[in-house]
Every structure is written in structure tokens, then in C-alpha cells.
N, C-alpha and C positions, 0 to 999 in steps of 0.2 A: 058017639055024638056028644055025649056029656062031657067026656074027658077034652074034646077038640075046642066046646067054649069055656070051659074051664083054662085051659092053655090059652085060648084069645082073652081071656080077661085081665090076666096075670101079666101078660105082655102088655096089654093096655096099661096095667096100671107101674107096670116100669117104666115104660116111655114117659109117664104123666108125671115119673117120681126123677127122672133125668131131667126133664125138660123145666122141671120146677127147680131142680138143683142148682142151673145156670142161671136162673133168677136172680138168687143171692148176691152172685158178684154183682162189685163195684165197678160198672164204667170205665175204659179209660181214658184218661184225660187227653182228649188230642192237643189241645194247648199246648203241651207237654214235647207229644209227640212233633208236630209242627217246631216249635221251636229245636228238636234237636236236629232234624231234620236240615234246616233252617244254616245249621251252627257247622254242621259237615259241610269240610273243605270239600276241594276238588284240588287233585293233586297237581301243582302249576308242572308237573311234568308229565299231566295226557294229553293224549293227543289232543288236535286240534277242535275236532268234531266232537270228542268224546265233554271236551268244556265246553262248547258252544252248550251240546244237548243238556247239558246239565244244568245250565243257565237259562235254556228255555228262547234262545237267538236264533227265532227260524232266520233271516235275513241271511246272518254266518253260515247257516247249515246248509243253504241252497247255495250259499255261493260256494263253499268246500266242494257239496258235492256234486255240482256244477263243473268244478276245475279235477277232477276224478279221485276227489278223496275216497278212499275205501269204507264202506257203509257198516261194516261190525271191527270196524280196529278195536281193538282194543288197549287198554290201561295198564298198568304192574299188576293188578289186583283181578284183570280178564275182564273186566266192566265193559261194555259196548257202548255206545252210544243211545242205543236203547233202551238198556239197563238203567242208565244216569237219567233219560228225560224220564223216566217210569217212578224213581228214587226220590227224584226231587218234585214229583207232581206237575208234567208240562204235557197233558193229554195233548195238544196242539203239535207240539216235539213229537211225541211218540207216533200219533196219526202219521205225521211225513215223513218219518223214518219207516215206518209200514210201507207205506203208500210207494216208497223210494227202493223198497225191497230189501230192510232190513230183518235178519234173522230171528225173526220170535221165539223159539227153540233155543236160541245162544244161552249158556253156562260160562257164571263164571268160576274161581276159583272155588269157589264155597258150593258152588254146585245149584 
């Protein structure tokens, strides 16, 4: 019995000395992060859909895939269209590609 809260305490007092460790860090700066975000191209050679989404153009993306554009094409790079509205922040994009039956699951080259 003794030994068992002896071991709960010890464990307590790691988790408190973990959870205190990540304290220390500094923040990071999304400013930062936004703007590189921001600053990445899109390679004027993907496909159609794969720039719309990246650009956040539901208008384009219904009408692609309206006309039977393929819903996880992919880029050089394996990128989906998915991928790219999730990358550049377009939760709006991302819902209608869901919603349209794009692959959640998809990998790209990096895995």
C-alpha cells in the first residue's frame, strides 16, 4: 500500500515537472507564420481545382466540379485539393470538398 502511493506521487510530481517545462517556451509567432503561409505559391502548373482550393474560390470549385472535375487530383507535389484549402486556411473550401466527397485520408508525397 505504501509503496503504490509512493509511486502515485512520484508520477504526480513528473507530470507537474513536464507540464511545467513547456511553460518556459516562447510562443510562436503566428504573424510570422501567416505571412509565410501567405507568401507560398501555388504552382501555376496544378491543376485546376487544386488552385481554386488554394485560393479559397468556392464559385470555381462548384463549377469544376459541377463539369466532372476529379475531387482528389492531384499537383507534382501529391497535394489534393483538400490539402491546399486546409494549407492556406479556407475551412469553407475544406467543408465543400468534404461535403463533395473528397478523400480525408489522402497523402501526399511527404506523407
Amino acid at each position: 500500500m505504501k509503496i503504490a502511493a509512493t509511486r502515485a506521487l512520484l508520477l504526480a510530481v513528473v507530470g507537474f515537472l513536464l507540464a511545467l517545462s513547456g511553460c518556459s517556451e516562447k510562443p510562436a509567432d503566428d504573424t510570422k507564420a501567416a505571412e509565410s503561409v501567405a507568401e507560398t505559391p501555388i504552382a501555376a502548373t496544378a491543376p485546376a481545382l487544386v488552385q481554386a482550393a488554394g485560393r479559397g474560390d468556392l464559385t470555381e470549385i462548384r463549377a469544376l466540379l459541377d463539369a466532372g472535375a476529379e475531387i482528389d487530383v492531384t499537383d507534382a507535389l501529391g497535394r489534393t485539393p483538400l490539402h491546399m484549402a486546409a494549407f492556406y486556411g479556407n475551412p469553407k473550401t475544406s467543408a465543400l470538398l468534404i461535403a463533395r466527397g473528397a478523400n480525408i485520408e489522402a497523402r501526399d508525397r511527404i506523407g
